[in-house]
N, C-alpha and C positions, 0 to 999 in steps of 0.2 A: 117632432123635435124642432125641425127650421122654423114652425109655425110660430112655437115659442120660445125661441132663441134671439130670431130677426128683431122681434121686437122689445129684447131686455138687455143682449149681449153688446157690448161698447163695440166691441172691435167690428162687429158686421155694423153696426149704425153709421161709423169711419170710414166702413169702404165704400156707404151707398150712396154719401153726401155727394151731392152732384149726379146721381142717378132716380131715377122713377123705377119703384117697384111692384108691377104689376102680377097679381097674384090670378092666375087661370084653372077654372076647372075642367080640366083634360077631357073630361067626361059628361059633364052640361052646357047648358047654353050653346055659345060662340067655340065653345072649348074642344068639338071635336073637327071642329070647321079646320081651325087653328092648329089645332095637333097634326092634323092635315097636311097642312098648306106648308108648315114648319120640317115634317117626317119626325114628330117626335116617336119615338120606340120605347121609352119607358119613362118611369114616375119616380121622381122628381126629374123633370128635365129644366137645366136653366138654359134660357139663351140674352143676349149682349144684342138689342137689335137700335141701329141707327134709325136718324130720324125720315127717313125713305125707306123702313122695313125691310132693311139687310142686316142680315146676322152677319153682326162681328165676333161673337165668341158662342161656342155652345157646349156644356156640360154637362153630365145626367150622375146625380144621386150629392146627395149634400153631406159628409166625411168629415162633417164639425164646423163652427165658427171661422177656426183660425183659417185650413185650407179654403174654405168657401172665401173666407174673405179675400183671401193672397188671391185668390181666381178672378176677384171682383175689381179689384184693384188693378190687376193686370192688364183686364178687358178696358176700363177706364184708361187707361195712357196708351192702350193703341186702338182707336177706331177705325181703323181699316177694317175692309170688309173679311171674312174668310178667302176669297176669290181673290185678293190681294194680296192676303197673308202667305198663300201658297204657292203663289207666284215670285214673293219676297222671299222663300225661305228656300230657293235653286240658290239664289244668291247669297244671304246673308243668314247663316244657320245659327240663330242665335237661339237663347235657355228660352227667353219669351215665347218666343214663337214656337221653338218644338214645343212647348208646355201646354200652350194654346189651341196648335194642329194636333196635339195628341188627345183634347178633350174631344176637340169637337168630330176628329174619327171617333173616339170611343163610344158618343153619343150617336154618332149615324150608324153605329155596328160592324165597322169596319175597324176590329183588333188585330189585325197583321199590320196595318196602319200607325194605330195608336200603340202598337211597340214596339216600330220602327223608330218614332217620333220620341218617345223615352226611353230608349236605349240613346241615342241623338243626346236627352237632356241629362242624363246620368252621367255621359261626359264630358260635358260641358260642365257639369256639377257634382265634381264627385266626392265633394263633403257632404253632400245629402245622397248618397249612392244606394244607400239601402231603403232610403224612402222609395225610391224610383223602382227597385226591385222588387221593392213589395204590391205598387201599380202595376208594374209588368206584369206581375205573375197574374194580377188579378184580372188581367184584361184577358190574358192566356187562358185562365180558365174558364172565362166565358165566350172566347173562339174557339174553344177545341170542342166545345160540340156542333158546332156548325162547321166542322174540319179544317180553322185555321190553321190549326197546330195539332202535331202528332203529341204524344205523351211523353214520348222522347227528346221533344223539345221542351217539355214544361218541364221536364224533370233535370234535364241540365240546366236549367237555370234555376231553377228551386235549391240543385247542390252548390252550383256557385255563387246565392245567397246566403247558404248557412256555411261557407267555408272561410268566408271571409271574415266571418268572427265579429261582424259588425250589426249582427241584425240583434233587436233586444230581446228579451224573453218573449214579450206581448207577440212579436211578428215571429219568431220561431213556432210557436205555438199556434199561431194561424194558420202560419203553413203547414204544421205537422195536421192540425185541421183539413184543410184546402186538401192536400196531398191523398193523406188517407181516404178522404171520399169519393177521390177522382180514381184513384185507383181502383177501388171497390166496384166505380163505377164502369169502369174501362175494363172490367175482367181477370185485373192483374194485383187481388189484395197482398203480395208479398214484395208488390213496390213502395209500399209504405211504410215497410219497416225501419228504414234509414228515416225518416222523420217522426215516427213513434218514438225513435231512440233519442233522439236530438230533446223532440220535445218535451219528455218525462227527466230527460237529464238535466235539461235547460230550467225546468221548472220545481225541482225537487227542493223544497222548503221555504218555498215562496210565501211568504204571507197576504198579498196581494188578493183581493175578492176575484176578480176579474180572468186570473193566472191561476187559481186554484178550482175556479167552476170552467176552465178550458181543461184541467190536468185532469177535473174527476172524468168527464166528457170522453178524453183518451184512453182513462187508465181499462174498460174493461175491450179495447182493441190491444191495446199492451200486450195485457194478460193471455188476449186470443194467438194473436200474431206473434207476440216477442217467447212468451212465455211460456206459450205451448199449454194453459192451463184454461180450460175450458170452464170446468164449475167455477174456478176464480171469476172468469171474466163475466160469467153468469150471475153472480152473488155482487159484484161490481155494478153490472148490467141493474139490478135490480135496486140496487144501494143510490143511484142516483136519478130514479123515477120520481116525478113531480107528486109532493102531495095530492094524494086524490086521485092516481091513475086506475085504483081498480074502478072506477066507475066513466072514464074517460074511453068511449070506443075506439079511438083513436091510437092512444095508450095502448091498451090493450091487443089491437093490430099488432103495433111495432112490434111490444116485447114479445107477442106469438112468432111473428116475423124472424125476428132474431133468432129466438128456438130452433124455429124449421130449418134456418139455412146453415145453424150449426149441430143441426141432429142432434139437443141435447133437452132432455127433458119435455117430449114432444105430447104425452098425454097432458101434462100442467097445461101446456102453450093452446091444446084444441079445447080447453076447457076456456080457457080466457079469449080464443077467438070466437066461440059460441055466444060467449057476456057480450062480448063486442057487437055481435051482430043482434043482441036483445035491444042493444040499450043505443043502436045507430040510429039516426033521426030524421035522418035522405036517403034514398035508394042508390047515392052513388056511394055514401058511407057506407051503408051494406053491403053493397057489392065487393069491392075493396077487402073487407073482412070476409066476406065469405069465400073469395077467392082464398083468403090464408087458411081457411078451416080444410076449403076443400084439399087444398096442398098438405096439409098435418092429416088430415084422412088416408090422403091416398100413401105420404109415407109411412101409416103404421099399419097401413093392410085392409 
C-alpha cells in the first residue's frame, strides 16, 4: 500500500518536499548489509538519516498517509540526531520528542520504552488521548510476549481505554480483537469477555463494511464465551469461512482446530483434518494438520 500511496497521495508528496526518498530492499543487494548496520527488526522500517548517516528519526510499519506524513514532517523540523534527542528530552519533555523517542524505541523493540514515551505524549495531548492509547496498547501487545508486560498490565489499560467513553467503534473493536486473542493466548480465555461485551455492544447496527466484518469475526467467541452456546458459535464459526475453504488445507486445519479445543463435533472436524492433509502441498503444511488429526484421534478413542 506505501508503494502506491507515496506516489499518488498529496499529503505524503507535502511531507517529502525537501527530503530524498530512498527506497531499500531489506532483503537483496546492499539491503541486508544496511538492515544490519541500521538494527532494522522488521518490514517496513523507516528511518530519518542526516547527511553523515545518523539516524534522526526511526519508525517501523506505515498506519496510513496521514500518520506517516505527521511522522515525516516531524523528522524534517528536527534534525537532531536520536543521541541528541534523548539527551534533550531529561530536559525538555515535549509532544515532539516523546512522539519521536517513542517511534524510534518501538522500532529497536524496546516497548517498555515506547510506552513510557506515550503515555509521556498522551499528556501532553490529551485531545488526541485515545489515539495514544490505542499505540500503547499496541506496542503492549507486542512486549508481552518477550515479557515486557504482564497481562495485567495490558488489561488495565485496555479498561481504562474503553471507560473513558472516548474510543470509536473502529478502536473498541480492535481491542475487543487484540484482547480476546491475547487472552486465549495467555491461557486465560474468560478475560475476554469484558471486551467481547464492549465490542458487540459498541458495534451492534453498524452499517459500516469494516465494523461489521470485525463483529461477524467476534460474534462466534460471543456465542462461545458470553453465551454459553456452543452449536451457535459453531454454525457462526462456519457462517463466516472464506469462500472456497473446503478446499483450502489450511482452512480446513483451523476449523478442525476449533472443533477439537471445543469438543464439539469432533468426527466432522477429523474428517476435514484428513482433506487437509490430502490436499497440503509442503511437508510443513502437513505436518500442522496432521498434528490436528492426530489430536481428534486420540480424543475420540
Amino acid at each position: 500500500m506505501f508503494a502506491r500511496e507515496v506516489d499518488s497521495d498529496d499529503t505524503m508528496k507535502a511531507a517529502l518536499e525537501g527530503a530524498l526518498l530512498y527506497k531499500i530492499n531489506g532483503e537483496k543487494g546492499e539491503g541486508p548489509e544496511l538492515a544490519k548496520k541500521y538494527q532494522v527488526r522488521g518490514w517496513p522500517t523507516f528511518l530519518a538519516v542526516n547527511g553523515d548517516g545518523e539516524v534522526t528519526d526511526s519508525w517501523i510499519g506505515y498506519g496510513g498517509a496521514e500518520a506517516w506524513s505527521a511522522t515525516v514532517v516531524r523528522a524534517k523540523a528536527d534534525r537532531r540526531t536520536l543521541v541528541e534527542k534523548k539527551a534533550a528530552y531529561a530536559t525538555e519533555s515535549t509532544l515532539d520528542l516523546a512522539l519521536s523517542l517513542a517511534n524510534e524505541a518501538g522500532s529497536s523493540g524496546d516497548y517498555k520504552a515506547s510506552v513510557e514515551y506515550l503515555k509521556q505524549a498522551r499528556e501532553l495531548d490529551p485531545d488526541n488521548a485515545a489515539k495514544y492509547s490505542e499505540d500503547i496498547l499496541m506496542s503492549m501487545a507486542y512486549g508481552i510476549r518477550g515479557g515486557a508486560f504482564t497481562f495485567d498490565e495490558v488489561d488495565k489499560e485496555a479498561q481504562a481505554a474503553i471507560a473513558t467513553g472516548e474510543a470509536s467503534t473502529e478502536q473498541v473493536m480492535q481491542l475487543a480483537i487484540m484482547m480476546t486473542g491475547m487472552s486465549a493466548q495467555m491461557g486465560m480465555p474468560d478475560r475476554a469477555i469484558p471486551y467481547l461485551e464492549a465490542g458487540m455492544k459498541a458495534s451492534e447496527g453498524s452499517e459500516d463494511e469494516d465494523i461489521v466484518k470485525m463483529r461477524a469475526y467476534l460474534a462466534p467467541q460471543y456465542a462461545l464465551m458470553v453465551e454459553k452456546d456452543v452449536e451457535k458459535a459453531y454454525n457462526l464459526k462456519l457462517e463466516g469461512m472464506d469462500e472456497g475453504w473446503e478446499e483450502d488445507p489450511n482452512a480446513l486445519n483451523n476449523i478442525a482446530w476449533w472443533c477439537f479445543e471445543n469438543d464439539y463435533n469432533l468426527e466432522q472436524a477429523l474428517e476435514w483434518a484428513v482433506k487437509g492433509v490430502e490436499l497440503a502441498e509442503s511437508d510443513g503444511e502437513r505436518a500442522n494438520v496432521l498434528d490436528t488429526a492426530a489430536e481428534l484421534c486420540n480424543a475420540l478413542g
